[in-house]
C-alpha positions in Angstrom: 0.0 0.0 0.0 3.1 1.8 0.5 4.4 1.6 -2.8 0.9 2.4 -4.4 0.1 5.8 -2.3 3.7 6.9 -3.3 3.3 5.9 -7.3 -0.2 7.5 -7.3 1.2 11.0 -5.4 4.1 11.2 -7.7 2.0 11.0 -10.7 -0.4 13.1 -9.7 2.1 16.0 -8.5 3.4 15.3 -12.4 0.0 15.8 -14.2 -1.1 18.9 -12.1 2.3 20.7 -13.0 2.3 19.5 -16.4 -1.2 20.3 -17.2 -1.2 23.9 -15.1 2.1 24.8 -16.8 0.6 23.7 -20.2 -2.2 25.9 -19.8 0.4 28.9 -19.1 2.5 27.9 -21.9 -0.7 27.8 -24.6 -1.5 31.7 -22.8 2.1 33.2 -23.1 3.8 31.6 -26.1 2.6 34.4 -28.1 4.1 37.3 -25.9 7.3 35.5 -25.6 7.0 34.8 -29.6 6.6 38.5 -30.4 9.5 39.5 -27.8 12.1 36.8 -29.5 10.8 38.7 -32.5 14.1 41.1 -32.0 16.9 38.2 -31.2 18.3 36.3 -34.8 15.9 33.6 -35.9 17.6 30.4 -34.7 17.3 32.2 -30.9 13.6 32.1 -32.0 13.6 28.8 -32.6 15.8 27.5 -29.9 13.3 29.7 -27.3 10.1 28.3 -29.1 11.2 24.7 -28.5 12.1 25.3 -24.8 9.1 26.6 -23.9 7.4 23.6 -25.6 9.4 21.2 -23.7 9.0 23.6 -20.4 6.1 22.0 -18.9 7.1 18.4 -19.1 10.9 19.1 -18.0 9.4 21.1 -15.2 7.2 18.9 -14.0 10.0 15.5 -14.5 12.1 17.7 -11.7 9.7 18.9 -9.8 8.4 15.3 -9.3 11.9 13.9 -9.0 13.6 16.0 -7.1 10.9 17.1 -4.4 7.8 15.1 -4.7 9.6 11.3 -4.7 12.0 12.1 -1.8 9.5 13.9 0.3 7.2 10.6 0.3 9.9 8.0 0.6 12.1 10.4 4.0 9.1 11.3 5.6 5.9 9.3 5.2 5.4 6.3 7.6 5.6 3.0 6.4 3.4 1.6 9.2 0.5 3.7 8.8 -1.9 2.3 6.3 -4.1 5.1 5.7 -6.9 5.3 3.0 -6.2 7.4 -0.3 -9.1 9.7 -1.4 -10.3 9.0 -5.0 -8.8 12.5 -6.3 -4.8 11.1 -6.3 -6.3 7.6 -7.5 -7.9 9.6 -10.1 -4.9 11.9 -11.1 -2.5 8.7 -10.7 -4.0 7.1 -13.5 -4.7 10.3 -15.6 -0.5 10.9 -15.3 -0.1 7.1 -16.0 -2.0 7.3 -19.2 -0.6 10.6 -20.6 2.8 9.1 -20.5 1.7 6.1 -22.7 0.0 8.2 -24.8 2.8 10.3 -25.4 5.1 7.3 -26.0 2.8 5.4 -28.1 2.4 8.6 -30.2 6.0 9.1 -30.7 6.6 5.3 -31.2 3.8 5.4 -34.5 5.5 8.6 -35.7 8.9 6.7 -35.5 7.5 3.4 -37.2 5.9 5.3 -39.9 8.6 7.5 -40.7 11.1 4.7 -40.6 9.1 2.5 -43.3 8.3 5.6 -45.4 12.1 6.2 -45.0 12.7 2.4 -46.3 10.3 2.9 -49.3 12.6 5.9 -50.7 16.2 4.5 -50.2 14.9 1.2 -51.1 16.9 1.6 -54.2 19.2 4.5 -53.1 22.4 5.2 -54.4 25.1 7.4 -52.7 26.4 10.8 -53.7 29.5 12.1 -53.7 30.0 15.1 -50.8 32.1 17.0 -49.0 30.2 16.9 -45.7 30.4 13.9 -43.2 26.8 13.5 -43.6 25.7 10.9 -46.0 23.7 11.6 -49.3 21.6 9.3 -51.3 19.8 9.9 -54.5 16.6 8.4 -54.8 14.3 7.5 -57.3 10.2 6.8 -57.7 9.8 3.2 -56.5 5.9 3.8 -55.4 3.5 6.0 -57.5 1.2 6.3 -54.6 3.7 8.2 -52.6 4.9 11.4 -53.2 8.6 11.4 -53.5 10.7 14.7 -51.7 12.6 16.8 -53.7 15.3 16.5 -50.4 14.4 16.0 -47.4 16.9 14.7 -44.0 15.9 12.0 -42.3 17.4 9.7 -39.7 17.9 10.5 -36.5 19.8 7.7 -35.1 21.7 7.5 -38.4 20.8 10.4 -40.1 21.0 11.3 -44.0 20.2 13.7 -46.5 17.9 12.4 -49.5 18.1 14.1 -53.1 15.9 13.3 -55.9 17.4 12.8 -59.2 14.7 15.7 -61.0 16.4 17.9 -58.0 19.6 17.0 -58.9 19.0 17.6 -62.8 17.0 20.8 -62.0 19.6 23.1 -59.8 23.1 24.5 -60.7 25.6 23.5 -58.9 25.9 26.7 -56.4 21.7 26.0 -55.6 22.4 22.5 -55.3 25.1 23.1 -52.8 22.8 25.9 -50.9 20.0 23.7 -50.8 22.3 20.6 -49.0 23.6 23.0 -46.8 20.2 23.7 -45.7 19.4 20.2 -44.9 23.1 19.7 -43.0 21.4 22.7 -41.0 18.6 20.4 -39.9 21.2 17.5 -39.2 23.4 19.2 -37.0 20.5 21.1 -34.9 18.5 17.4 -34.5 15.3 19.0 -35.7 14.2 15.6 -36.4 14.5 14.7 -32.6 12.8 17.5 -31.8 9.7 16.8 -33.9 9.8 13.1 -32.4 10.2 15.0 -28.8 6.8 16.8 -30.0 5.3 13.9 -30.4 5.7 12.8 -27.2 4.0 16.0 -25.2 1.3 16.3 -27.2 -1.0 18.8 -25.6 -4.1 20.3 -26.5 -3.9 23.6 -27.9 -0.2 23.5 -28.8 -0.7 23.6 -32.6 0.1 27.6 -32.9 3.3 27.0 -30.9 5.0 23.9 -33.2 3.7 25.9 -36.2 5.8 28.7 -35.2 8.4 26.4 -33.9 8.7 24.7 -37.4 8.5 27.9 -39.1 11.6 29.1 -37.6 13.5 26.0 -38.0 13.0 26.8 -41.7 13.9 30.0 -41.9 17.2 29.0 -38.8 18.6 26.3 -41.5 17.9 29.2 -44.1 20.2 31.3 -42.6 22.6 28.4 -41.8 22.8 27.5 -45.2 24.4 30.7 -46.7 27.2 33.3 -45.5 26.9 36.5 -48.2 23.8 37.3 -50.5 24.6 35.4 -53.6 24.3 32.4 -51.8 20.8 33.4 -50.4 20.0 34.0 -53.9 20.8 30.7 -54.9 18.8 28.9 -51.9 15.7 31.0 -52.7 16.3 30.1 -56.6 16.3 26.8 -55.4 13.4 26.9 -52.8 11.2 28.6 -56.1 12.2 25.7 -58.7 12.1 23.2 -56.2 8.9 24.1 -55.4 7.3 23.6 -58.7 8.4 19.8 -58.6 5.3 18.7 -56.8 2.2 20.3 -54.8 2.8 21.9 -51.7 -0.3 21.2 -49.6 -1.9 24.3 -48.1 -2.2 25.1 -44.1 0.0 22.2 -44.2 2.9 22.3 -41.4 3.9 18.5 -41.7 6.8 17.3 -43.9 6.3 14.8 -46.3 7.0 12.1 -43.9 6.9 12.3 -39.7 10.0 13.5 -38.5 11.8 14.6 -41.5 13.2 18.0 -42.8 12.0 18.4 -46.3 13.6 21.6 -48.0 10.3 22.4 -49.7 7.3 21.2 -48.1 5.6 24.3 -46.0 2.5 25.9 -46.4 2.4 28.5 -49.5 2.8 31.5 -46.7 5.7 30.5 -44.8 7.6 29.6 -48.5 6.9 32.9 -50.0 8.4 34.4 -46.2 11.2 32.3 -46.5 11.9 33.6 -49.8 11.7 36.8 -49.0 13.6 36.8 -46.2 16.5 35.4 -48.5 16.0 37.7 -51.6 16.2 40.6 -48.9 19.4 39.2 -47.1 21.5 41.3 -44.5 24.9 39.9 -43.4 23.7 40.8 -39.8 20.6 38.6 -39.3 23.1 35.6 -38.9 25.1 37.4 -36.3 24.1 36.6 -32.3 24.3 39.6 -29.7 26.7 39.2 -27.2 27.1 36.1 -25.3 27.3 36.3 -21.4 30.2 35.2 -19.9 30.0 31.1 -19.2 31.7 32.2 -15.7 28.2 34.1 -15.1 26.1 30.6 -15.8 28.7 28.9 -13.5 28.6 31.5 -10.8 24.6 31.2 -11.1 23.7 27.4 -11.3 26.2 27.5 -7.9 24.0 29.9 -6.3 21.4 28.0 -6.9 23.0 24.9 -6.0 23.4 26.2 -2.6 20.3 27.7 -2.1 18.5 24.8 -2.4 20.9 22.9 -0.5 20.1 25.3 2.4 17.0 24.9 2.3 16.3 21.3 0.4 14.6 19.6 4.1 12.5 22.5 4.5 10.9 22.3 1.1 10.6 18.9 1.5 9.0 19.4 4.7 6.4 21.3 2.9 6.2 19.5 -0.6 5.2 16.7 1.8 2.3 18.3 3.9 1.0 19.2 0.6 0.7 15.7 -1.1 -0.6 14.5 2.6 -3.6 17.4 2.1 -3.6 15.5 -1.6 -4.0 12.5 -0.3 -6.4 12.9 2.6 
């Protein structure tokens, strides 16, 4: 009975602090949105994704740290007291939302992985300068639509080029529009999307929107150092385009968790665009970076803070899952 009361507290501490920080997440994104608005757009993407990933991070330490600890120190084995219905309740609500979220991240990985299959079925590699791998693929199934390059892997990842893509661009477009899929690679936005995937939460569509939004525009502005080559990638973004339909109010890539270069909704494409036929040499450049000694010098205040006063919070976290409980 022990065990039970303690699995039941824990996962109801996790779904109130996951579900109340949610809720504050779906109300504020915007306002933090607009204020990143001013910061280069890879900080807007980077900001975007860490308030996404806020509530459940919050709520894994919260329940970890104070909430587990507090029930195992301080509440008697010996005593077997009744639980109410409302932990019971919550208990099982926390149980199932994290087997929803891993059986929704473990279809999105299946699928992606057999799609994935499908096009390098008959794959054939491409000579490149970077250490990620290339593969040009060809149309093995008329039922599915075939990327124009996408990246896709996360364990392993690669970059996939279709051979009309490869016919179609120059060679300085060709390279821009790689380097723009590298950008994906190296910032895992594949893992990211499968992360999604996993906290799914109601009324979190505008966020991931604008989250995958910036990531296109972030590997836009990875992909090129001086305006000619942002005049190649949006060359290549306006060509590529015309390979095959882009579908409309569409955020979703081709496949689940991959990076296609072209496959956005018709608003973010014509941004994107823009953006890079009206390139600056300083939207690439970050403001100033605080000193790491200032992060150091923080995370050990903090440190000791809490190691100050760690027994009286969970004194407290305590007498607040008893009230729970009772």
């Amino acid at each position: 009975m022990f065990a039970a009361r303690g699995i039941a507290v824990s996962f109801s501490v996790f779904v109130m602090v996951y579900c109340v920080l949610s809720l504050a997440v779906c109300r504020a994104w915007r306002a933090v949105w607009l204020h990143a608005q001013r910061h280069p757009v890879r900080r807007v993407a980077d900001v975007l994704f860490a308030l996404r990933m806020l509530p459940l991070v919050a709520a894994a330490v919260i329940t970890a740290a104070f909430t587990v600890p507090s029930f195992l120190l301080l509440e008697p084995r010996a005593i077997d007291e009744p639980m109410s219905g409302i932990p019971l309740a919550l208990g099982i609500c926390g149980a199932m939302l994290g087997i929803f979220g891993v059986a929704n991240a473990s279809i999105a990985l299946r699928r992606a992985s057999r799609t994935i299959a499908i096009w390098t079925s008959a794959a054939q590699p491409v000579e490149s300068c970077a250490q990620i791998p290339v593969l040009r693929i060809s149309q093995v199934n008329r039922t599915r639509m075939l990327p124009a390059m996408t990246a896709a892997g996360i364990i392993r990842p690669k970059v996939l080029l279709s051979g009309a893509a490869e016919s179609l661009l120059t060679a300085n477009e060709l390279q821009t529009a790689l380097n723009h899929e590298f950008a994906h690679v190296r910032r895992r936005d594949n893992l990211k999307k499968l992360l999604l995937r996993f906290v799914t939460f109601p009324g979190m569509t505008g966020l991931e929107a604008a989250w995958l939004e910036a990531t296109e525009m972030a590997a836009d502005d990875a992909a090129v150092s001086n305006a000619g080559e942002a005049l190649d990638l949006a060359a290549a973004l306006i060509r590529l385009s015309r390979l095959g339909p882009v579908e409309l109010g569409s955020v979703e890539p081709v496949a689940d968790l991959t990076a296609s270069l072209v496959h956005s909704p018709a608003a973010v494409m014509n941004a994107r665009i823009e953006r890079l036929i009206a390139w600056s040499d300083d939207r690439i450049a970050l403001p100033p970076r605080f000193s790491p000694w200032y992060g150091l010098g923080a995370a050990l205040a903090t440190v000791a803070v809490f190691a100050v006063t760690y027994s009286q919070l969970l004194v407290q976290v305590h007498t607040a899952t008893e009230w729970l409980v009772r």
